[in-house]
C-alpha positions as CSV (number, residue, x, y, z in Angstrom):
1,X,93.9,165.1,149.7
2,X,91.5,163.0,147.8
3,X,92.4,165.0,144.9
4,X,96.2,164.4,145.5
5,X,95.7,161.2,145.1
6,X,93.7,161.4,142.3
7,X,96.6,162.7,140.3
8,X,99.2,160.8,141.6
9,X,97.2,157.4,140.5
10,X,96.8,159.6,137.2
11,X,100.9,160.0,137.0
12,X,101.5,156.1,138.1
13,X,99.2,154.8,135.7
14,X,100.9,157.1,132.6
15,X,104.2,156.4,133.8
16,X,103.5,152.9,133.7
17,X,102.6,153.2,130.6
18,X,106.0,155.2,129.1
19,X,107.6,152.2,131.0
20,X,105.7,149.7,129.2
21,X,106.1,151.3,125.5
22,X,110.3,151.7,126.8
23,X,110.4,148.3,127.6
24,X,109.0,146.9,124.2
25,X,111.3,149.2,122.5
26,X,114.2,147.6,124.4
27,X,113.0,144.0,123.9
28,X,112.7,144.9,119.9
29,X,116.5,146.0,120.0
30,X,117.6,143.2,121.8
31,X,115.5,140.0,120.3
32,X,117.1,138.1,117.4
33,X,117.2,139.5,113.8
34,X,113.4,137.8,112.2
35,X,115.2,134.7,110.1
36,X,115.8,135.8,106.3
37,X,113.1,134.3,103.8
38,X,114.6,131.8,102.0
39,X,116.2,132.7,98.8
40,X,113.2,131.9,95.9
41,X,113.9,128.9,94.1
42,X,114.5,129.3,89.8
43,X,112.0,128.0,87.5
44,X,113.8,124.9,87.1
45,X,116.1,123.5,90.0
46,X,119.2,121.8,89.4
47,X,120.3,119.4,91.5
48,X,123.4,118.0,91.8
49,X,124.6,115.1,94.2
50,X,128.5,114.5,94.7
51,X,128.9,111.0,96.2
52,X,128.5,107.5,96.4
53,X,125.7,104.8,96.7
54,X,124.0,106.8,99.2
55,X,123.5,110.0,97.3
56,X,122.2,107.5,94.7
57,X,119.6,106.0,97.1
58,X,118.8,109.5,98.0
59,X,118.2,111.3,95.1
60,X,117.8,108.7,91.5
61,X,114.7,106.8,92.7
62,X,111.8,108.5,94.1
63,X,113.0,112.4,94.4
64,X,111.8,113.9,91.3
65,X,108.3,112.2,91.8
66,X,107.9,114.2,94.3
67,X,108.6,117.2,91.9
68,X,106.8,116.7,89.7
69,X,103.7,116.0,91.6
70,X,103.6,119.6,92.9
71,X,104.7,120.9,89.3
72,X,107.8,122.0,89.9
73,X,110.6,121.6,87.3
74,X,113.4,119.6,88.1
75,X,117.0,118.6,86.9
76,X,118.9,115.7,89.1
77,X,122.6,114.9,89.2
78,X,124.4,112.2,90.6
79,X,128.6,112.0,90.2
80,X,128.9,108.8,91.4
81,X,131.9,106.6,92.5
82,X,130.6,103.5,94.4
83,X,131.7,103.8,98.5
84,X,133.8,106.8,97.5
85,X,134.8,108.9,100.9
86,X,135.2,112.4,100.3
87,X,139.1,111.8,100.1
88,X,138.6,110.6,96.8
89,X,136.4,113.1,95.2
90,X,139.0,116.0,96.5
91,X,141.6,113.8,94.7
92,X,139.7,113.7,91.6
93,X,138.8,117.9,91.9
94,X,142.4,118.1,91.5
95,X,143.7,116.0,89.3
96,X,140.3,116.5,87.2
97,X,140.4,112.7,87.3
98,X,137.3,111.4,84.2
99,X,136.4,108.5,87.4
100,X,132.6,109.2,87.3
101,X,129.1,107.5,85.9
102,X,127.3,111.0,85.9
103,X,123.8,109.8,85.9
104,X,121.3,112.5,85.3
105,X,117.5,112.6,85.5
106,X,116.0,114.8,83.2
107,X,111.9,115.1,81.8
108,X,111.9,111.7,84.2
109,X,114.5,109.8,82.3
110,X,118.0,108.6,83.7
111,X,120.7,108.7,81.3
112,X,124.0,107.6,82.7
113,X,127.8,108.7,81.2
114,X,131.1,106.9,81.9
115,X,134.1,108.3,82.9
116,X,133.2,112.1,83.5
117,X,135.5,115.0,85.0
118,X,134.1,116.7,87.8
119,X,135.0,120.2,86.5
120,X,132.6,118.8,83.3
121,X,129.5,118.1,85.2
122,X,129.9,121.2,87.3
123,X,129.6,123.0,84.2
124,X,127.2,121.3,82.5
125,X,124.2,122.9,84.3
126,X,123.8,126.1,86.2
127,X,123.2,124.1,89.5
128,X,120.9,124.9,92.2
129,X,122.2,123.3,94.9
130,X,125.2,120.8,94.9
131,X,125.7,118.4,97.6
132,X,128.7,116.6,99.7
133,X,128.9,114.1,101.7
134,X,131.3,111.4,103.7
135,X,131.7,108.1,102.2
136,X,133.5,104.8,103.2
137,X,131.1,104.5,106.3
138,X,132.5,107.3,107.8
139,X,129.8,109.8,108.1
140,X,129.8,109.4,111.5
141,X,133.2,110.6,111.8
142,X,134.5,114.5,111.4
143,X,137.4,114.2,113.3
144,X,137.3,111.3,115.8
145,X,138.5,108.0,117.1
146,X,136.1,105.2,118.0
147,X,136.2,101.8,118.5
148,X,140.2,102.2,117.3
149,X,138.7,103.6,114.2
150,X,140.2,107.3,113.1
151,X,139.0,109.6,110.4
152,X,139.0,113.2,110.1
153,X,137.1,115.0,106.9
154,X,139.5,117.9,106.9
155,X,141.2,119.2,104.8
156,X,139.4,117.1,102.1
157,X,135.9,118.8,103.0
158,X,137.1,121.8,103.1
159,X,139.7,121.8,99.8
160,X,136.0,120.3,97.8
161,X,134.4,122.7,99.2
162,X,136.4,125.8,97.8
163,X,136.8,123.3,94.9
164,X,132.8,123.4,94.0
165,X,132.7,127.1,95.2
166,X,135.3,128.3,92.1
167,X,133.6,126.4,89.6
168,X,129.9,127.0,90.7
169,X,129.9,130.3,93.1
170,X,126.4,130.6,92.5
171,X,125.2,127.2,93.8
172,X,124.2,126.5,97.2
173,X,125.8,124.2,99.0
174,X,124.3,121.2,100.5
175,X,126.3,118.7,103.1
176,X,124.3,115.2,103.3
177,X,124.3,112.9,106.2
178,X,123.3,109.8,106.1
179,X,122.1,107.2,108.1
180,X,122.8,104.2,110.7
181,X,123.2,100.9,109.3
182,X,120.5,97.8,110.5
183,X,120.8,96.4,113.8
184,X,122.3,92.6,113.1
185,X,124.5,94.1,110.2
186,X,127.7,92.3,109.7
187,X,129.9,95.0,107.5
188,X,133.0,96.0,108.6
189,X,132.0,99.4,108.4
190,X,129.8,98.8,111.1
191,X,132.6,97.5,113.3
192,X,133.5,101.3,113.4
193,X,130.7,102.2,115.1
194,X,130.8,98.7,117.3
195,X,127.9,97.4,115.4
196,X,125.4,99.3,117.1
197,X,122.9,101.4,115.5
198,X,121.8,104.1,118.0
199,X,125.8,104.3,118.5
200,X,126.1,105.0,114.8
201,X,123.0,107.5,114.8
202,X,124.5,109.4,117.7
203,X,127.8,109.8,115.8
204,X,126.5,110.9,112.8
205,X,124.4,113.7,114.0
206,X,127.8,114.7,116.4
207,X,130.2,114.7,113.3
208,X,127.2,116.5,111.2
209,X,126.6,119.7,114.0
210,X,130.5,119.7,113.5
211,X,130.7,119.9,110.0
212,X,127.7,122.6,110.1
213,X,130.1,124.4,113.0
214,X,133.1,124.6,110.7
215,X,131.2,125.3,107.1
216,X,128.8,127.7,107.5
217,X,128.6,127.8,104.1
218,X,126.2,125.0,103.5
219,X,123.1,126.4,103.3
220,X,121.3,123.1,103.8
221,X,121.4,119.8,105.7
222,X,120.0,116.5,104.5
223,X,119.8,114.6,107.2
224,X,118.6,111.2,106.3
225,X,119.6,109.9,109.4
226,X,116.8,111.4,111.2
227,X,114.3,110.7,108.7
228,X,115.6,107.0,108.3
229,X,115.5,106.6,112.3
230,X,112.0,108.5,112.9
231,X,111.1,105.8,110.3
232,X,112.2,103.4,112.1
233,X,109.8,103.8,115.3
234,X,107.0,103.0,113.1
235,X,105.4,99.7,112.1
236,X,107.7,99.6,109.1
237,X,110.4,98.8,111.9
238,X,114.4,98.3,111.0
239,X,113.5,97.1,107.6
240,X,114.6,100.4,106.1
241,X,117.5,98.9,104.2
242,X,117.9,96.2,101.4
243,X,121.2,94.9,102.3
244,X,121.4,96.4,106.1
245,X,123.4,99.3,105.0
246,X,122.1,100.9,101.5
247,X,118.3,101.7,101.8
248,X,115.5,99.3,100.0
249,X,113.8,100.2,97.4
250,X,110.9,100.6,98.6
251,X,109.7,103.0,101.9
252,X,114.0,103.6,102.6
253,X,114.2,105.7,99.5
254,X,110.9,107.0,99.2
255,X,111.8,108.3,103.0
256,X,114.8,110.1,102.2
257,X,113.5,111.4,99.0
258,X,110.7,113.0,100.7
259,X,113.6,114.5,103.2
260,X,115.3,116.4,100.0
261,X,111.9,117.0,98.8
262,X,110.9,119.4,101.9
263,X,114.5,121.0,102.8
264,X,114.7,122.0,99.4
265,X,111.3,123.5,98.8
266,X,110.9,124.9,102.1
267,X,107.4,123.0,102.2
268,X,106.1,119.7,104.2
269,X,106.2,116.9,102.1
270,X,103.4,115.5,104.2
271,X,100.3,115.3,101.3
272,X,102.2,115.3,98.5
273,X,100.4,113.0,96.2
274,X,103.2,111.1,94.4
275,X,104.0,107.8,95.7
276,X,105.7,104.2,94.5
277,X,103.2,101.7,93.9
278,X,105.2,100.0,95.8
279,X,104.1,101.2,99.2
280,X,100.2,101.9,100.4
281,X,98.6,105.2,101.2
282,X,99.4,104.6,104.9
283,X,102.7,103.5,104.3
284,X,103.5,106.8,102.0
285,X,102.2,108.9,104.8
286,X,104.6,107.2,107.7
287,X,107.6,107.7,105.1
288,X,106.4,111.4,104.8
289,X,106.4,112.0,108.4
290,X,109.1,110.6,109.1
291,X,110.7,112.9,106.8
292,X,109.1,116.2,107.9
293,X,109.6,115.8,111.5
294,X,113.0,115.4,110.9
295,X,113.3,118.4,108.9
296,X,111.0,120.1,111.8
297,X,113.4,118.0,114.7
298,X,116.5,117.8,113.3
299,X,119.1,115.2,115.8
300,X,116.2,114.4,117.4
301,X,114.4,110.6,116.7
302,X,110.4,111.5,116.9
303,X,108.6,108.2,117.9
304,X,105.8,107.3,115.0
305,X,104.5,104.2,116.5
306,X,101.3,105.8,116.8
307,X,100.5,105.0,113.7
308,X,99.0,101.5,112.9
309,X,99.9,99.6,109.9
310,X,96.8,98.7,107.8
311,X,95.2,95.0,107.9
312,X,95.9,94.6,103.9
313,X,99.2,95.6,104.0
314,X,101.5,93.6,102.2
315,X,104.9,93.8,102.5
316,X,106.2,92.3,98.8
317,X,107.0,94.3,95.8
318,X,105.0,93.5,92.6
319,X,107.4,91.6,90.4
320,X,107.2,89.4,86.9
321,X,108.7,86.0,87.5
322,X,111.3,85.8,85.1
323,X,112.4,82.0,85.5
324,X,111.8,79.6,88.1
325,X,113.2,76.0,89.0
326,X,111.3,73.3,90.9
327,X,113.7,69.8,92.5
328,X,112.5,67.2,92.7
329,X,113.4,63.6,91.8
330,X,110.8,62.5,89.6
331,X,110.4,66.4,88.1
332,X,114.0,65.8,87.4
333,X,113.7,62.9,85.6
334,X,110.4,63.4,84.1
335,X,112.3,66.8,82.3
336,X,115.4,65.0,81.2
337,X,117.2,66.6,83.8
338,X,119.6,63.9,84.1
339,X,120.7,64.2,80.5
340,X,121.1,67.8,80.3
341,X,122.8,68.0,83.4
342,X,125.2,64.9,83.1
343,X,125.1,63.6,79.9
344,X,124.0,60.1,81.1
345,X,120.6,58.7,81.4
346,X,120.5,57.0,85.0
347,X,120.7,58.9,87.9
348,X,123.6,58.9,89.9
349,X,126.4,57.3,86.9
350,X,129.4,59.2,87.0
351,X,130.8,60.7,84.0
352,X,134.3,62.5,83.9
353,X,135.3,65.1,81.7
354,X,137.9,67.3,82.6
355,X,137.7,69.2,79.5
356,X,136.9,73.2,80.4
357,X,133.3,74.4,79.6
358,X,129.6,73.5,80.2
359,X,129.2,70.8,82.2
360,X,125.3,70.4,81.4
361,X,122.4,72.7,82.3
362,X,118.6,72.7,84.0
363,X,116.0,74.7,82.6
364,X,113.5,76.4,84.8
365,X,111.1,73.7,84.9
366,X,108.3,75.6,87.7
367,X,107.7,79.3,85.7
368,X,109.8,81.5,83.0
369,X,112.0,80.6,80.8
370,X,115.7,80.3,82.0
371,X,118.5,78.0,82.0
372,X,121.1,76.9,85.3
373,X,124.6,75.5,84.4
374,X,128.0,74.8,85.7
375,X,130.7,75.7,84.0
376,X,134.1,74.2,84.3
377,X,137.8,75.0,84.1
378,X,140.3,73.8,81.8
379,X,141.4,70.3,84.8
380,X,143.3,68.5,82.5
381,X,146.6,68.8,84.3
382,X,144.9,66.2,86.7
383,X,143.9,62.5,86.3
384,X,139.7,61.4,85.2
385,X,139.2,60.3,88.4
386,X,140.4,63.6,90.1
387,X,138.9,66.1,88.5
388,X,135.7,67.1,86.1
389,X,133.7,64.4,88.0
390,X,129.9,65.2,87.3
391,X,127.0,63.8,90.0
392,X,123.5,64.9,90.0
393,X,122.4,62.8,92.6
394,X,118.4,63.2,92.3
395,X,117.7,61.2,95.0
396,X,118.6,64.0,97.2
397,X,115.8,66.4,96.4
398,X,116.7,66.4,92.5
399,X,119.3,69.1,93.5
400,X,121.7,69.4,90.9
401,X,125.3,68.7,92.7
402,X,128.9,69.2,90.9
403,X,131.5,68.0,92.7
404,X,135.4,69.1,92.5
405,X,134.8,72.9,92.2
406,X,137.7,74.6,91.7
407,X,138.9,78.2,91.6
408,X,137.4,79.5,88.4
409,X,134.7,77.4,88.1
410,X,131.3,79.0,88.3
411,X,127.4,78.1,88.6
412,X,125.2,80.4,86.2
413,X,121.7,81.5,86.2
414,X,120.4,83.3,83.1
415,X,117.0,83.8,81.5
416,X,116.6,82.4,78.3
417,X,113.2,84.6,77.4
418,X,114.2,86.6,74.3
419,X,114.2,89.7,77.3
420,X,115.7,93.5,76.5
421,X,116.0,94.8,80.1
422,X,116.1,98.7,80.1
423,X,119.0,100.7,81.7
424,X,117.3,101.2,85.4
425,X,115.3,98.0,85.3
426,X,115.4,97.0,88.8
427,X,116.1,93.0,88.9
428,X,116.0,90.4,91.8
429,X,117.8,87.0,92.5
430,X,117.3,84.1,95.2
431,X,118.4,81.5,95.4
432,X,119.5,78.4,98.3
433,X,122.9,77.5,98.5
434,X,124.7,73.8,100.4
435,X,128.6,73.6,100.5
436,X,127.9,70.6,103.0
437,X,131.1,69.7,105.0
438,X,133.7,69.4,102.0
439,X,132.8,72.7,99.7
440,X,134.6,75.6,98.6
441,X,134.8,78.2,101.4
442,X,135.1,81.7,99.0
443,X,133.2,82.5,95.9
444,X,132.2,86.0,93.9
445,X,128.4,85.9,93.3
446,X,128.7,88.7,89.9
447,X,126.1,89.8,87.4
448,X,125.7,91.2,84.0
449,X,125.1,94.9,83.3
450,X,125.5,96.0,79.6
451,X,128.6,93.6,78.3
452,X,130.6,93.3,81.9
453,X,130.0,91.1,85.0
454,X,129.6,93.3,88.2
455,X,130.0,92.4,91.7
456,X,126.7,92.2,93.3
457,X,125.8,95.3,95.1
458,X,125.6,95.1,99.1
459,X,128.1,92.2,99.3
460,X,130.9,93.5,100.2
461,X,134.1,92.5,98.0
462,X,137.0,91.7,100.2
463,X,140.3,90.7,98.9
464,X,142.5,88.1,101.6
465,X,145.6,86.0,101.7
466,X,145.0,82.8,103.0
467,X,147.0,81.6,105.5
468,X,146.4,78.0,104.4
469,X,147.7,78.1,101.0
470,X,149.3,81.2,100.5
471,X,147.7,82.8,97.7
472,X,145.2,85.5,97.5
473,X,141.5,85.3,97.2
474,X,139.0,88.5,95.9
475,X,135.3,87.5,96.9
476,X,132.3,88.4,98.0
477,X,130.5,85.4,100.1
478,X,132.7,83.4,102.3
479,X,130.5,80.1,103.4
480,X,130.5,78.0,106.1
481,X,129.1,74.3,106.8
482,X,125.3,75.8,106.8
483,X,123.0,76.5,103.8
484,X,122.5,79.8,102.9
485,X,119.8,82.1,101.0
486,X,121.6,84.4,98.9
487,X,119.7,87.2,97.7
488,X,119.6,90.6,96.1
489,X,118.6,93.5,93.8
490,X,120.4,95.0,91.3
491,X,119.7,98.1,89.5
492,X,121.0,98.1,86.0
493,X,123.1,100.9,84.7
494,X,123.1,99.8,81.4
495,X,120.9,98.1,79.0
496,X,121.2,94.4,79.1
497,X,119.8,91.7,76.8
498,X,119.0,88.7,79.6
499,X,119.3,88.7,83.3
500,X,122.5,86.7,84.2
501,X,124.2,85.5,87.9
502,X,126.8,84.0,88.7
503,X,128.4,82.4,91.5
504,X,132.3,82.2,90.9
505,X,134.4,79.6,92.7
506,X,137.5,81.9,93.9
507,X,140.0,79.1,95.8
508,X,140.1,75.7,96.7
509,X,140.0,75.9,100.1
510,X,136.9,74.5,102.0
511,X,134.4,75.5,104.5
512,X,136.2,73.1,107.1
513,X,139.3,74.9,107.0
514,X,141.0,72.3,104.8
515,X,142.9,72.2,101.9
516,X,142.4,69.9,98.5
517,X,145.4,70.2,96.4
518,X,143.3,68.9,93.7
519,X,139.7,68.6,92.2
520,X,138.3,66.5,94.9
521,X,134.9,64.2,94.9
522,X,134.2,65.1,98.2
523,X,134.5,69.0,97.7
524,X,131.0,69.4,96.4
525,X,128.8,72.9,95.5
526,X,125.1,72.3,95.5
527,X,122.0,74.8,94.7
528,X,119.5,73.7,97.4
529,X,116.1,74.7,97.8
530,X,113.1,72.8,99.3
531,X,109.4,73.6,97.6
532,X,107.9,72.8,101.0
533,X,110.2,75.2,103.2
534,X,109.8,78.8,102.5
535,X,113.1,79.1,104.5
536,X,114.7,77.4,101.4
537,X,113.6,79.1,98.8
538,X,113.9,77.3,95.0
539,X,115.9,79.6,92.8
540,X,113.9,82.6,90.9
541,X,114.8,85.5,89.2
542,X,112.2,88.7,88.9
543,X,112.1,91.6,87.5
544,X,110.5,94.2,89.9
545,X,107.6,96.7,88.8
């Protein structure tokens, strides 16, 4: 018996073995195919970004750093049209519309082209990878209503898809999602999306999995959105974008560079040793993070607060002061300031003039060399006393003051420094502006890039017919009864021999809701600023390092 037993043990212990060697087999037919290694990158990649100001902020700043820190070879490509939805490139595909600045980053350097065909970029390089993406603020949208807001991508996703696939079949295709605006944000674009953020984030990763779902073709996703809002849990906080809705220039691009960086190297980005000098060591490595766990995570938000932002840290960009101004009474008079800017000697004598041009100017007077005037408009079809009339009223805070502004009109700021600034030269404004009670309500705040005035950046241009007079109005800042700090950073696209603003008086209608029919003394436009109030801040112009 004991020997029965023996064998029978002996039988159970092989069969369990046969069992166990069948039972791998069967797991091995049935598991998931081992995930193809991804396709080796050429000697040089080629990168090309179909877009807006979003694939700019991803790809033109801080991306091929990161390249060439790790020695790999790279070619960037932007086709840009500013807030262009993907409606508008598929229009352009077919009509092979030349409605492009191709900018394109190669040995480092940005050269940028005017009014390029689509079908001539495609072929201007044997692209890599060549990237879509939704425009207009309506990423978060593949087909979907919200907030009484409907968009659908198709069929214009799909007919530039096929589009890109004819010209370049060799190219893999990239579909890029960016991310939510700032919390506080006022754009209508935002409104879309009720003008909340983790609303907005939500969307966007929705309508992305969608697009994925419907075009397996793209063999990669950028999603910024996740890298932008893992940033976002850090100590660098909601501060991710220069204007609320295009990212700064600082850890926002860095961020979403490092994003490309990894999905399109198939390595973490996390060590890579290029940086801004913008941004410290810590800093570089929260931006890094945030972009590798999103790559790792993707529609997920990974919480970085863990990480603790060093003592030292500080938070402004190195920048050359280009020109400065300083108000105060006695500096005003003690610089002639009442002469250049009047005409007149004594403080506070009126002088008409309602011939057009400059009505007087104020040199920086604090640091840099520049020069702030008001120009006027040709008000001669109205009486002296009605129009032209000139007041700088140092008494209050040796602001200057014009009074009258009317549509046309405009203040200018302009360094006067012998400059040459360099296509790409990165340049900031600030300034303090008072209407009071009485001023214009709507003005166009513009600046120079090569020969032509540009709207700034970030503000967003908005053309209206106003109820009160009828006529209709294109700005960019509409004011109320407050002061207001108006600033911003522009990135030139083409070379430009001084740094010039301007704030351009669109209509005569106040911030009051009133109408002058005329140049009126009470309608004033002042440039504030208070040296003692960094709330208020005296107007400077710097160009950032």
């Amino acid at each position: 018996m004991k020997n029965l037993m023996k064998r029978l043990g002996s039988m159970y212990c092989l069969l369990s073995i046969v069992l166990i060697f069948v039972n791998c087999a069967k797991a091995e037919d049935n598991a998931d195919p081992a995930p193809e290694p991804p396709e080796p990158l050429p000697e040089t990649v080629k990168i090309l970004a179909i877009g807006n100001s979003f694939s700019a902020d991803a790809v033109e700043q801080e991306l091929y750093g990161l390249f060439e820190a790790v020695g790999q070879k790279v070619i960037i490509g932007n086709m840009y049209i500013g807030g262009s939805p993907l409606a508008t490139h598929t229009a352009n595909a077919a009509s092979d519309a030349a409605a492009y600045s191709y900018r394109k980053i190669v040995d480092g350097v940005m050269k940028t082209t005017s009014s390029v065909k689509l079908s001539t970029a495609l072929a201007d390089e044997d692209w890599t990878f060549i990237s879509v993406q939704e425009g207009a603020g309506y990423h978060g949208f593949y087909d979907t209503t919200c907030n009484g807001t409907t968009h659908s991508m198709e069929p214009d996703l799909t007919n530039l898809v096929e589009y890109i696939r004819d010209k370049c079949p060799d190219a893999r295709l990239v579909y890029h999602a960016p991310w939510a605006a700032k919390q506080g944000y006022t754009g209508t674009k935002f409104s879309y999306y009720g003008f909340d953020q983790a609303k907005m984030y939500e969307m966007i990763c929705t309508a992305t999995k969608e697009v994925v779902a419907a075009h397996p073709e793209f063999s990669l996703v950028m999603n910024s959105m996740d890298a932008v809002q893992n940033a976002r849990t850090s100590y660098i906080g909601d501060n991710m974008t220069r204007d609320g809705w295009h990212l700064n220039y600082t850890t926002g691009r860095y961020t979403v560079g490092c994003l490309w960086f990894e999905q399109i190297m198939g390595q973490s980005v996390v060590g890579n040793p290029y940086r801004p000098s913008t941004i410290s060591e810590t800093t570089a490595l929260v931006c890094q993070t945030a972009a590798h766990e999103a790559c790792e995570h993707p529609y997920t938000v990974t919480d970085l607060s863990y990480f603790e932002k060093p003592a030292d840290e500080d938070a402004d960009e190195p920048h050359t002061v280009l020109a400065k101004w300083f108000f105060s009474p006695e500096r005003t008079v003690a610089d002639g300031g009442c002469r250049t800017w009047t005409g007149q000697d004594d403080p506070g004598v009126y002088r008409y003039s309602n011939e057009p041009g400059e009505r007087g100017y104020f040199l920086a007077n604090e640091e840099g060399s520049g020069r702030l005037s008001y120009l006027q408009v040709d008000k001669r079809a109205w009486p002296g006393d009605a129009a032209g009339l000139n007041i700088l009223n140092v008494s209050n805070g040796g602001q200057p003051v014009m009074s009258g502004p009317w549509a046309g009109d405009y203040w200018q700021f302009e360094t006067t420094g012998g400059n040459e600034f360099a296509e790409g030269t990165r340049l900031r404004m600030v300034y303090t502006y008072n209407p009071g009670n009485y001023g214009a309500k709507y003005w166009r705040i513009e600046y120079k890039d090569g020969e032509e005035f540009r709207p700034v950046p970030g503000f967003e241009l908005k053309t209206e017919t106003l109820s009160l007079s009828g006529e209709t109005v294109t700005y960019n800042q509409a004011f109320d009864t407050s002061q207001r700090v108006i600033e911003f950073t522009v990135v030139l696209e083409n070379p430009t021999s001084e740094f010039v603003v301007r704030q351009v008086c669109c209509s005569a209608c106040q911030v009051n809701g009133k109408w002058f029919g005329y140049p009126n003394v009470k309608c004033v436009s002042r440039i504030a600023g208070d040296p003692n109030n960094i709330e208020k801040p005296l107007p400077q112009m710097d160009m950032l390092l």
